[in-house]
Every structure is written in structure tokens, then in C-alpha cells.
N, C-alpha and C positions, 0 to 999 in steps of 0.2 A: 895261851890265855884261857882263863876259868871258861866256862856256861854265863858264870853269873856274870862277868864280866862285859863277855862278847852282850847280854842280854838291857846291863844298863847303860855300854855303852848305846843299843838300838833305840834304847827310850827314851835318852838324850837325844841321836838324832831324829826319832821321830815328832820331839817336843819340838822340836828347831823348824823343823819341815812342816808344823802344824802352824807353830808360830808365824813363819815367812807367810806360807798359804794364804792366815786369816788377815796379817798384812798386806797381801795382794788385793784381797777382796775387798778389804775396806778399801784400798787408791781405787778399783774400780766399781764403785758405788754399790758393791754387793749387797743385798739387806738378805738374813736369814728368814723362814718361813718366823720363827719366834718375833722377830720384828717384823714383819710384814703382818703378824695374826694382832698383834700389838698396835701396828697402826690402823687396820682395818676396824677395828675393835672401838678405838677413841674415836676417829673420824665418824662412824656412826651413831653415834651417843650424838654427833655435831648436828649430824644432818637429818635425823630426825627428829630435833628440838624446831628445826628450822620446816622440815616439812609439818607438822602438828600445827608452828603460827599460819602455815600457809593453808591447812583444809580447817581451817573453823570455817561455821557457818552464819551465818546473820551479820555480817562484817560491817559497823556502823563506816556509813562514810566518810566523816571525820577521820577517820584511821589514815584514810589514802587519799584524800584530800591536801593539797598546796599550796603555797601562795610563788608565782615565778619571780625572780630576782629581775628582768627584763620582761616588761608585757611584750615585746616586740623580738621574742624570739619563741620559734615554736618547741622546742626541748632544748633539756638544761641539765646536762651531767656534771655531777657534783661529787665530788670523790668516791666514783665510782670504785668499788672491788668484788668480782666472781670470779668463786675459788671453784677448785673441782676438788672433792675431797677421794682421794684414790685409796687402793690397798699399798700403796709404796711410799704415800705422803701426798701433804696440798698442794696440790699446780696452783698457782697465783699467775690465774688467766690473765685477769684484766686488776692491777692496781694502785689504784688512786689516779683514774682520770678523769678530766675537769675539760667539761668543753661547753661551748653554745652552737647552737644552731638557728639564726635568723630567721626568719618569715621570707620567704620569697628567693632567698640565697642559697647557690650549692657548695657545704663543706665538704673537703676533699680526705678521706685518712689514709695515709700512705703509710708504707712498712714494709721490711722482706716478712715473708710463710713466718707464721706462729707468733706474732708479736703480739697479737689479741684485738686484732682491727673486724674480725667477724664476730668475736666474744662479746664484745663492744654492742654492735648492732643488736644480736641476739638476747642479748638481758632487755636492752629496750623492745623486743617485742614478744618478752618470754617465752623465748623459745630454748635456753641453754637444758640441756640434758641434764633432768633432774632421774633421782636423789644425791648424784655424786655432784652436778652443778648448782652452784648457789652463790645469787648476788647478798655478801652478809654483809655489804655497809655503804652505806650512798645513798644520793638519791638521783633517782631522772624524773625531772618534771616536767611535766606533757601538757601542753596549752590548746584546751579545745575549741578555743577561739570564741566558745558559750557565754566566756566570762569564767572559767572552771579551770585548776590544775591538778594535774596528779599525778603522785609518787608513784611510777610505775609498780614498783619493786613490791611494793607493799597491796597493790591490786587485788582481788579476788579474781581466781578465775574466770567466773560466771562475764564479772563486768570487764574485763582485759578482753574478753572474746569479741565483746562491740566495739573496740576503737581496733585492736587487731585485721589488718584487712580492710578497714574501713578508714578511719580518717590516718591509719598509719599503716602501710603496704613495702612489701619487701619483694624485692628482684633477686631471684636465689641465684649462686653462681655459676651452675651449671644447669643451662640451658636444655640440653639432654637426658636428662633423669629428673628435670623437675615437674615435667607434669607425665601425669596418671599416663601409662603406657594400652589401659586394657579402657580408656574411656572417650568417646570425641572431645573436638575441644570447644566447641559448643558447650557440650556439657557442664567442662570444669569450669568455660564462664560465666557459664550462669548459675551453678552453684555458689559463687564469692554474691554474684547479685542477689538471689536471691533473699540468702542467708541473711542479708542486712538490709534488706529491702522485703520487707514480709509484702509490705501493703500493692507489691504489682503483683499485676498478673502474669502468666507462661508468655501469651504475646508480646507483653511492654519487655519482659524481660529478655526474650529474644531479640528482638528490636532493637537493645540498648549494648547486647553482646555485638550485634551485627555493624553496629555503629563504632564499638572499639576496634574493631577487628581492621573497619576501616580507616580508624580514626591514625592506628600505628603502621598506615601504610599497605596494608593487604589488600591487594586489589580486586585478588576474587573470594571476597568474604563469606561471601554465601556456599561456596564450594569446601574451605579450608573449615568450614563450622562445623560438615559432617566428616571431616576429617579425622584419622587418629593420629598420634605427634609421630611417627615412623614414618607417616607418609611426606614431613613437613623436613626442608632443611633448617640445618643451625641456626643461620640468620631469620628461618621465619619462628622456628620453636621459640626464640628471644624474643622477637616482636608481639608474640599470643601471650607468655610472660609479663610484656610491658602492658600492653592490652588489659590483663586481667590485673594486676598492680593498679591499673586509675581507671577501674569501673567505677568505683565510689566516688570520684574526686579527693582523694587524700588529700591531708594537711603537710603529708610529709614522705616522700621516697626514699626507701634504701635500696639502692643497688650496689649489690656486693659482688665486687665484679664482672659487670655486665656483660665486659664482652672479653674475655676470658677463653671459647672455645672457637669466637669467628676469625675471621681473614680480616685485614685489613681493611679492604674496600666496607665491608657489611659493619664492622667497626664504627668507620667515619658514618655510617649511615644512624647506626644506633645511636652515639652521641648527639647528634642533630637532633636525631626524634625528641629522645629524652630534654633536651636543652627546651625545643618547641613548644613542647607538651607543658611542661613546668612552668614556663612563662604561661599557656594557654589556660591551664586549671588553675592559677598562683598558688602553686604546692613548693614546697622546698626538699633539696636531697640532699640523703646522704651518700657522699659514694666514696665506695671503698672500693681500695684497688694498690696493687706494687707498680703501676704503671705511669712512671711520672709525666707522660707527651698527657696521657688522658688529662691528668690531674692539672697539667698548665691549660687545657685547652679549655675545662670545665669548670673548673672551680673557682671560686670568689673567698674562700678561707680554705686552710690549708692548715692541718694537725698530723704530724709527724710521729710515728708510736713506736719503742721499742722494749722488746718483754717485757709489755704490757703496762709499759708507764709512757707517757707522752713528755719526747723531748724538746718537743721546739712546736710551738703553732704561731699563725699569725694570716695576714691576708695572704694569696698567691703573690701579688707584686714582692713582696718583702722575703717571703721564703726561697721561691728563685732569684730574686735579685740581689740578697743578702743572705743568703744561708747562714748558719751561725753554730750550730750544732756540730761535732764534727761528723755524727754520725748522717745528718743532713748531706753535709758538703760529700760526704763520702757516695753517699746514692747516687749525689750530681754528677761525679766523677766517672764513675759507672754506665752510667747511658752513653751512646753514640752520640758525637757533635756531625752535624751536617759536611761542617768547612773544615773536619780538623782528620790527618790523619794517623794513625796510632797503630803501629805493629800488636797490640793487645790490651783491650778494656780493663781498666781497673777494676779491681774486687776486693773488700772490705776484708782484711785478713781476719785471722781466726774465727770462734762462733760463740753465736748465741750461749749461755749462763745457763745450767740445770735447772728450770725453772721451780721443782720441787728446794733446793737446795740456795735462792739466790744470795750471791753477797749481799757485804753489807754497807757497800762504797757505790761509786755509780755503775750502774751495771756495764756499762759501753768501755768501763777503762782499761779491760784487758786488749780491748782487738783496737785503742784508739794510740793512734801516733801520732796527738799531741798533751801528754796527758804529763802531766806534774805533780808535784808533792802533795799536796792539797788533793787529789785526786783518789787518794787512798783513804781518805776521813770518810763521814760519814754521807748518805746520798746526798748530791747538791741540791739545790733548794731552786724554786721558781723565779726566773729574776729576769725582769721583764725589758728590751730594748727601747720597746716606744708603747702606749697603749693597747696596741693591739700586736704586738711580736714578744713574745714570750719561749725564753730558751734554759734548760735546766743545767747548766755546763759553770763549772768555778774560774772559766776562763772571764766570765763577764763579771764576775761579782767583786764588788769596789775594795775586798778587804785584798784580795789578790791578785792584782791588776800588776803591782810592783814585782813581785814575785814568776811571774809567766813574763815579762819580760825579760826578766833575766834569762 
């Protein structure tokens, strides 16, 4: 065989073995530096149109001004969406969810890691990691109870910093890292008082720190004030958390799960607090959490979230008593029964959807075993069981009822 030969048969196979390769790479989601500079490139152009609305200055109040759809609920998510705009494409954190949250009531949002149940919380108290995070369509409307609502989203900074901490206060979920390692904890609670209480004085505000301290159960307050958190266990670092969370009297709790890093005994203790407490200031919570004993034990509504769309909400009685979602009943499934014995816990087969990449069907139908024809269209639609039980699945919806029978 020629030179030339042996040479175009190589370029042949090196076209073929170029070819396979860049076929590999596409099945796993490879993006070239050329597409990675490409979407880095667009997404910017995005998210600095969106930070520019966000630093003007003089922001007439009208702009983020509301009126609530219920006076008798203290926030009001209204098809919520925040994106993270990445180098590799949009993560579609949290999209299109729609909830309330009552006066005096605690909603529960349950989900496995990543569904967007902290996402959630964090646009309402602007805190998602900007410039790559950005709420770009909804609204949360926040009821000051003044007679006043507001569109979170649309806030200014300056004014978000006053109801932040003050009439709305977040439980972060790790108890360990969340407060200042190099400051007492005196300190950090009286910096939250202070800061929104101009008009005390050093005294009143000590005074009023000394009163939380005892208020969430510490019983040597005055000892743990000159304390730094290294010298505090789990369960008391959470309780200086809750402490500092309803120095203001908030309107509204989010505990993003609360108790997360304790033992069980200190567990059932934190629940109690929280539950006492709430009734005690009439604030209302939100808690987030994958832990459904917590969520039957506390909660009065119950919203179910997966990659970042809410499949199923309704009161607790209805959600445990009637699950309807599959990916609900699947969770149920999953937890240990007291009376029941099982050579091995159920687990929701396959995973979570590339959230940069999602279909365009219901997102749940590839890992769901009961899923039918209809299930391949396009996402199902909101369809509601009774007034307050609401599940997104074409198992309920009247044009298909015949069809899923079969």
C-alpha cells in the first residue's frame, strides 16, 4: 500500500474517532470553552440589566408597593422564579411557585437536597447570591400589618435592610457556622437590636438580649452572653440563633432547618420552643426541612417542592392523609413505620433532571412508576382536589381519568 494511501486511510480513521469522541461528549453534557465563553457572555448582558434596575437610587415607593390578594396572610408567593445565571447555563432554582403563608400559621416545605426549598426562603429575604442570582419574575408580597404591602423583589436595598431581621428573621441551617466565631454572643445580639432599635440605649439593649437568652431557655444567660459560640454546644448555638431570630418580634420565621445538626432529644426540645414562642409573639413560620415526623409534628400547611416547582400543597391533615402526588406518596414510603417491619426502606428510583437542561414534560416522570401516556405532553397544570389541596399530576385531571384506568 502507497504513503498516500496508508495516509488517507488515517484521516479517515482519525475523522471517525473525532466524530465518535465529539458524540461522547455531547451524551455527556460536555460544553466547549467556545460555548461556555458564549453563554457566559449572554447571561451577562442578563444580569447586569437586572443589577442596574436593582442600584438606582431615589426608588419612588410606588415601584415596590402592593396590594395582598388575602389581608389575612402575612406573605404571598406568586409565581415565583430565581434563576442563577452560570458560565455553563441557567439553573432554574426556583420555578413558578405560588404559595401563602397565614398569620399566626406554620407552613411546612418539604423536598429531597436541591429542589429549591432554601432558594425559596432566600429571594424572600434577599439574600440569593447575586450577580449570578436573580428573582426575574413574580412577586412576594409582605404584609406589614401597618396597613402596607410589598413586593419584595422589587425593594431597594436601603428599605429591604428594615424589615430584614426585624419584622422578618431567618434560622440559618447550620447552627455551627452561623454565628460570628471571633465575637461573644452578647455581642451579635445586640448588634440585630440595636441596629433596628436606634432609640435604646447599651443598657435597655442588654437587658432585652439578656431576656432572649432567657426567653429560648438558657438558663445561665448572664454567663453564656460573655460567651464565644466554641464554648456553646449544638443545641445551645441553635437556641442563641432562635434567641436572636425574635429579638424584634417578627411578623414571620424562617427556619431552614432548624435542627439539622442536633440529637434527637435537643430536637424535640427546639420544636417546642419554636412552636411556644410563635404562639407567644403571634408570628408565623416558615420551616423548611426534608424531615417529614418534623413537618407532621409542626405544621398546619404543607407544600411539597420538586426541581423547583411545587407539586402537591394543601393542609397537613390532607397531605398525610391523602397524599396524591406520586412523588409525595413516594417520600411516605421512604420513612420508617413504627408498627411495620421491612427487610429495606424504600427509595424513589432514579434522579433528579439537569436543572440547567430541564424537560419539557413533568419533570417527576422519568423516576415515577405510575406514569402514562399523557405523561409525556407537555408540564401538567395545577388541579386542585378540594379548596385547599392542590396537586400537579394528569392522574387527577378529568380529561384523563378514563385513560389511567385503563
Amino acid at each position: 500500500m502507497s504513503d498516500i494511501s496508508k495516509n488517507n486511510n488515517s484521516n479517515i480513521n482519525n475523522d471517525k474517532e473525532q466524530a465518535k469522541d465529539k458524540a461522547l461528549r455531547k451524551k455527556a453534557n460536555y460544553i466547549s470553552a467556545k460555548e461556555t465563553s458564549s453563554i457566559s457572555k449572554r447571561n451577562k448582558k442578563i444580569v447586569d440589566s437586572f443589577e442596574a434596575k436593582r442600584k438606582r437610587k431615589n426608588v419612588q415607593e410606588s415601584e415596590y408597593t402592593t396590594t395582598m390578594r388575602d389581608p389575612n396572610n402575612v406573605v404571598e408567593f406568586d409565581d415565583l422564579h430565581t434563576y442563577f445565571f452560570t458560565d455553563i447555563g441557567t439553573v432554574k432554582a426556583v420555578d413558578g411557585v405560588s404559595f401563602d403563608i397565614p398569620q399566626g400559621k406554620t407552613v411546612g416545605v418539604v423536598g429531597e437536597s436541591g429542589c429549591g426549598k432554601s432558594v425559596t426562603s432566600l429571594s424572600l429575604m434577599q439574600l440569593v447570591q447575586r450577580p449570578q442570582g436573580q428573582t426575574v419574575k413574580g412577586e412576594i408580597r409582605f404584609n406589614d400589618g401597618g396597613g402596607k404591602a410589598y413586593n419584595i423583589p422589587d425593594m431597594p436595598d436601603d428599605k429591604m435592610q428594615k424589615i430584614r431581621g426585624n419584622q422578618i428573621s431567618m434560622i440559618f441551617q447550620e447552627p455551627m457556622t452561623s454565628l460570628n466565631p471571633v465575637f461573644r454572643i452578647g455581642a451579635q445580639i445586640n448588634e440585630v437590636i440595636e441596629l433596628h432599635n436606634p432609640e435604646m440605649n447599651k443598657d435597655a439593649v442588654r437587658k432585652r438580649t439578656l431576656e432572649m437568652l432567657e426567653l429560648v431557655g438558657i438558663a445561665n444567660a448572664e454567663g453564656v452572653y460573655n460567651m464565644f459560640p466554641h464554648e456553646l454546644s449544638g443545641g445551645m448555638r441553635q437556641r442563641v440563633m432562635i434567641g436572636m431570630a425574635l429579638s424584634c418580634n417578627p411578623k414571620l420565621i424562617i427556619a431552614d432547618e432548624p435542627t439539622t445538626a442536633l440529637d434527637v432529644t435537643i430536637q424535640a426540645q427546639i420544636l417546642d420552643l419554636l412552636r411556644n414562642l410563635k404562639d407567644k409573639i403571634n408570628s408565623s413560620i416558615m420551616l423548611i426541612t426534608h424531615d417529614l415526623g418534623v413537618i407532621a409534628e409542626m405544621a398546619d400547611y404543607v407544600v411539597v417542592m420538586y426541581a423547583g416547582r411545587i407539586v402537591e400543597k394543601g393542609t397537613a391533615h390532607e397531605i398525610f392523609h391523602s397524599p396524591s402526588h406520586p412523588y409525595t406518596v413516594g417520600l411516605m414510603e421512604s420513612k420508617p413505620a413504627i408498627n411495620k417491619r421491612v427487610e429495606r426502606l424504600y427509595s424513589i428510583p432514579g434522579k433528579v433532571p439537569n436543572p440547567i437542561n430541564m424537560p419539557n414534560y413533568c419533570y417527576f416522570r422519568d423516576r415515577c412508576n405510575r406514569a402514562f401516556d399523557k405523561c409525556a405532553g407537555e408540564y401538567p397544570p395545577e388541579i386542585y382536589l378540594s379548596d385547599t389541596h392542590m396537586v400537579t399530576c394528569y392522574r387527577y385531571a378529568e380529561d384523563t381519568k378514563g385513560e389511567v384506568d385503563k
